[in-house]
C-alpha positions as CSV (number, residue, x, y, z in Angstrom):
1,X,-3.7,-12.2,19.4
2,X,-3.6,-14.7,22.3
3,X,-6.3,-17.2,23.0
4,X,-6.5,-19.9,25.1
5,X,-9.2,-22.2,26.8
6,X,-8.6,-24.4,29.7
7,X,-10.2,-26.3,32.4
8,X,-8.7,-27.4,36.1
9,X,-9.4,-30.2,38.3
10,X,-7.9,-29.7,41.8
11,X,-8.7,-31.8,44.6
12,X,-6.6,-31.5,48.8
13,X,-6.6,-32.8,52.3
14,X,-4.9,-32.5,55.7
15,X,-4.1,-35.7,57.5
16,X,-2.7,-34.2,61.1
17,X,0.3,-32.6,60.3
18,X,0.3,-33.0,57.0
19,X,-1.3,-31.7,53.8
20,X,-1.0,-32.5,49.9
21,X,-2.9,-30.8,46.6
22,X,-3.3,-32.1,43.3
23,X,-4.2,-30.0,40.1
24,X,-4.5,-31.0,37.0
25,X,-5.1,-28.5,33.7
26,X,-5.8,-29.0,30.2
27,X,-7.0,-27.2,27.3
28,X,-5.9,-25.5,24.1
29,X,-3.9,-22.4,23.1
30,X,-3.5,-20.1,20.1
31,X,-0.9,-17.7,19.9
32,X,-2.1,-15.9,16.2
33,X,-5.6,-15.8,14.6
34,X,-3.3,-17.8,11.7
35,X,-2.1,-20.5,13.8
36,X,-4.0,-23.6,14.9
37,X,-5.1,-24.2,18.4
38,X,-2.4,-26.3,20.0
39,X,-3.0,-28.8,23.2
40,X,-1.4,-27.4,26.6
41,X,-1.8,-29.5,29.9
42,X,-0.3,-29.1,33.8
43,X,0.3,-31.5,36.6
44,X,1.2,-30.1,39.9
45,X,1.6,-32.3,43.1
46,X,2.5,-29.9,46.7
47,X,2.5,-31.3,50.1
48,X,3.6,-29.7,53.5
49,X,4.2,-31.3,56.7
50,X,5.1,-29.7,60.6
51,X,8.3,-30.5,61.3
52,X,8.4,-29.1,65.3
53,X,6.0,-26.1,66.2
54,X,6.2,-23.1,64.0
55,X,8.8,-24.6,61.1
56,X,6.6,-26.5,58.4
57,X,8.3,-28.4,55.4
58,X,7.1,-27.6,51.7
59,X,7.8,-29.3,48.5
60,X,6.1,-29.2,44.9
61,X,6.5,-30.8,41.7
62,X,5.0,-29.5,38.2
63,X,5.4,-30.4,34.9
64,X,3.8,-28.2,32.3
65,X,3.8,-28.5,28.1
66,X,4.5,-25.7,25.9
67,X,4.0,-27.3,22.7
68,X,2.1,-23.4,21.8
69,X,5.4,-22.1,20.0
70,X,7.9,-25.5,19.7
71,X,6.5,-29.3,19.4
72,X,7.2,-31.2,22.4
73,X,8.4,-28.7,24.1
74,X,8.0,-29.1,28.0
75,X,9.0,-27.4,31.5
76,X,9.6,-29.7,34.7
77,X,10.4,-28.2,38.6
78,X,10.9,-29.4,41.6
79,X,11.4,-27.6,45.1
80,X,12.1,-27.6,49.0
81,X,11.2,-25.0,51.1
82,X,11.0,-24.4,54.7
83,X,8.8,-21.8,56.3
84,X,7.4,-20.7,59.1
85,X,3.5,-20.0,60.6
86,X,3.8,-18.1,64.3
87,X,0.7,-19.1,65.2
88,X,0.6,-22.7,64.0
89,X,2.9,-23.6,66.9
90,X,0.9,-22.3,69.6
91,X,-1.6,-24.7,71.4
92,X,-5.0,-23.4,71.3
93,X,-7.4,-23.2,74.7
């Protein structure tokens, strides 16, 4: 038996060439009917930027608890990415 309850707050923009998200989640988590609900929470930053027409630079951060089977217990990443959108580097008419 797996239960859990959460709630998000998420809020984004664009500014030109550039856009950003930030999420937030929190609730609580129970893993057996025996067990007590434990606390779980998320962060998550992402932004993105045009780096020269189609080619557009990504990079996210989260940091998440897991304190649902170990105290304390935590899980952290970071990335780059580079992708492309076709149509993004077209002028429009």
């Amino acid at each position: 038996h797996y239960s859990r309850y959460a709630g998000f707050l998420n809020t984004h923009g664009e500014a030109g060439k550039f856009t950003w998200e930030l999420r937030g989640e929190g609730g609580t988590q129970q893993i057996t009917t025996a067990s007590p609900y434990e606390p779980n929470w998320s962060l998550t930053a992402r932004a993105a930027t045009r780096v020269g027409g189609p080619f557009w630079l990504y990079a996210s951060y989260e940091r998440k608890n897991y304190s649902l089977l170990s105290r304390g217990g935590w899980y952290q990443g970071f990335y780059f990415s580079l992708g492309v959108h076709p149509k993004a580097g077209r002028s429009q008419s």
